[in-house]
C-alpha positions, 0 to 999 in steps of 0.5 A: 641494227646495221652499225652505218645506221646506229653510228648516223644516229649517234652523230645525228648526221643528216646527210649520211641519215638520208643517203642511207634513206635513198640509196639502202631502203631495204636496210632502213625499213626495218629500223624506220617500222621498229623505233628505239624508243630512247631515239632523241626528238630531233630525228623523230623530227628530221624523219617525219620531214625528210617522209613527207617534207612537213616540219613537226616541232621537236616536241610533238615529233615523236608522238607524231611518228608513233601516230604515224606507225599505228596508222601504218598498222591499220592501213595494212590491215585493212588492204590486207598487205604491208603498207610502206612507212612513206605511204602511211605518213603520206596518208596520215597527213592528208587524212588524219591531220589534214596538214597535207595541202594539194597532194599528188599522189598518195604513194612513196612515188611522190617522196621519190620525185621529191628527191628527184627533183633535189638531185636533178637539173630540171631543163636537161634531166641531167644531175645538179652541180650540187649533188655533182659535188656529194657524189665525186667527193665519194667518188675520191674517197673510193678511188683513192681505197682501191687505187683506181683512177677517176677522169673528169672530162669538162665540155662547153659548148662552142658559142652557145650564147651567140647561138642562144641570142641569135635564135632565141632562148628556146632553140637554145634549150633545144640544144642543151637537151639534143647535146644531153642525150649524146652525152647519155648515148655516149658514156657508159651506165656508170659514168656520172653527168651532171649540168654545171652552170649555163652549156657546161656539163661534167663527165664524171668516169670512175675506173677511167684513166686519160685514155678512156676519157679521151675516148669518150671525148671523140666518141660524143664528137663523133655522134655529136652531128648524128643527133642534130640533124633535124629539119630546124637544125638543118634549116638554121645550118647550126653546127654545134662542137664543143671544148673540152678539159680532162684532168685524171685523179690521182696524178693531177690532183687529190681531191675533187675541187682541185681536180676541177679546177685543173680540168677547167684549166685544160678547157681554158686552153681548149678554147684559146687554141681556137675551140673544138677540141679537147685538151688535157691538164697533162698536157698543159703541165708537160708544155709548161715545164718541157724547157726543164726536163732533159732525163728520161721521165719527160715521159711520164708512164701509164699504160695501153688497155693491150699491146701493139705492134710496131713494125718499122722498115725503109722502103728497101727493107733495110731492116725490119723490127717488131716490138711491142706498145707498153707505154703512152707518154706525157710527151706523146707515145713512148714505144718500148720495143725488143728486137733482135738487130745488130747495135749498130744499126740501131743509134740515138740519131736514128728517126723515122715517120709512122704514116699509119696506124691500123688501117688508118693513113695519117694526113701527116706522118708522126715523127719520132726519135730514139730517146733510150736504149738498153739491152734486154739479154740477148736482145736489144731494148730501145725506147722510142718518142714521138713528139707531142706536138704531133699528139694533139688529134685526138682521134690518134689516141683512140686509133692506137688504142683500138688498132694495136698497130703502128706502121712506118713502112714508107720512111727512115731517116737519121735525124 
């Protein structure tokens, strides 16, 4: 027998006995059609409940379950194919015993939507908060094995309940289901959504650092009007937006409780900064602590999905320098580029404005300065911020990320 299995029932422990139920069926089947008959009362009893949601005394459990088997054999016989062990407790309580009150069917989709109906938020089809809380503490535990990141992204819908007063309780339904199925459209199959409480909702992003959770953010903003452009939405002039709170694992936090929290933290600031947009608990931190921090690492270091290129010249041509992005920053971007132009031209006084980025022209240019220089054999390194303050449009992160290039063609200036 699979030792996940033997070390749940040696533990008695309900909750990794029914994981395994739900998610591994295959590899209970065998175990559930084959008993041991030194199995203790107690999980005869949790099986025959967790089948078909009927409470069987601990004493009678396992003469019930045997029962159940046997019935299990005869239903096989007679339809001439192997009858599932859900099906047959169905049955039997319905047929035999007749302590199956008003069923509605008699198949294993029945114990399905059962379950269903434990994990999910029945006005939104979205997951609950409780099974929010089961599935990211495994989430953690994964994440923290194999080194990898898991973003959360908090969003709450901007004035839902002065919507939901104005309109009425069912308009308002309407528009936790129309921003549910942008969420869905949004995010990946592998990403996890779940209705916390009211018009908040949590997207939950394995494998996704703040960049990737970012992105997802102004994706849904971007679809966001897309969805609500039927005739009563349209009719009411709705506008729906919403705020949003990123915090990443492991840098902001090292387990799920405090990740949310911090999460939370970044929507408070969404909101107190007049709504309609995301903010970052990185981003909240480095505003907090920024008077302190002098040295180098005020630009905390977590990479680009690729390089781009950064091509910087004065109108004149004065000089022009390629280099490549390795770097987004906790103060905003931080470019660190080789180029093969004399020391002198290059100081820690010099600055410049990026008008664009791709083919994207900025509204305002992003200013930035020269905050490191080193060299890197023959050639020149020198490390480049651009303020964060300038960094709060979201769509900017996802531009850089999707362009690969930055342009300050238009201006040079020493600051």
């Amino acid at each position: 027998m699979d030792n996940d299995i033997l070390d749940a029932l040696e533990k008695f422990d309900e909750k990794k006995l029914t994981d395994l139920f739900l998610n591994d069926p295959e590899k209970t089947r065998m175990f559930l059609d084959i008993p041991d008959d030194s199995w203790e009362a107690k999980f005869y009893s949790f099986i025959i409940y967790f089948l078909t949601h009927i409470d069987v005394p601990e004493e009678k459990a396992k003469e019930c379950y045997f029962e159940i088997l046997e019935h299990k054999y005869i239903l096989s016989e007679k339809m001439d194919r192997d009858i599932g062990i859900h099906t047959a407790a169905m049955d039997y309580f319905l047929n035999i015993t007749r302590q199956l009150k008003n069923p509605k069917i008699i198949e294993a989709s029945l114990l399905q939507e059962i379950m269903k109906m434990g994990k999910e938020d029945q006005k939104t089809g979205c997951f609950n908060a409780k099974f929010l809380h089961e599935y990211a503490d495994k989430e953690i535990k994964r994440s923290k094995r194999y080194s990898q990141n898991l973003s959360v992204l908090i969003l709450d819908i901007d004035n839902f309940k002065t919507l939901n007063d104005k309109y009425g309780h069912l308009f308002g339904d309407k528009i936790l289901k129309k921003f549910v199925e942008v969420l869905k459209a949004s995010s990946r199959d592998e990403d996890f959504l779940a209705r916390f409480g009211g018009d908040e909702f949590i997207v939950l992003m394995p494998q996704t650092g703040r960049i990737g959770a970012r992105a997802l953010a102004e994706r849904i903003k971007s679809r966001l009007q897309e969805y609500f452009v039927d005739k009563e939405f349209h009719k009411e002039k709705v506008s729906v937006t919403f705020s949003g709170g990123i915090a990443t694992y492991p840098y902001d936090a090292d387990n799920f409780e405090t990740l949310m929290k911090r999460a939370d933290q970044a929507l408070y600031k969404s909101k107190f900064l007049g709504k309609n947009r995301v903010y970052d608990y990185l981003e909240e931190e480095y505003l907090q602590n920024l008077s302190n921090v002098s040295d180098k690492r005020q630009y905390k270091r977590y990479g680009l999905k690729k390089n781009a290129v950064i091509e910087i010249g004065d109108k004149n041509s004065f000089f022009s320098i390629k280099g490549k992005i390795v770097d987004i920053s906790k103060g905003g971007i931080l470019l660190e580029c080789l180029c093969e132009v004399a020391d002198n031209l290059l100081t820690r006084n010099l600055g410049l404005k990026v008008d664009k980025i791709g083919d994207y022209s900025l509204d305002m240019p992003l200013s930035g300065n020269i905050v490191r220089i080193s060299k890197d054999n023959d050639k020149l390194k020198f490390h480049l911020g651009i303020a964060f303050k300038e960094f709060l449009n979201d769509s900017i992160w996802v531009k850089i990320e999707n362009s690969g290039a930055l342009w300050a063609k238009e201006k040079v200036e020493v600051i």
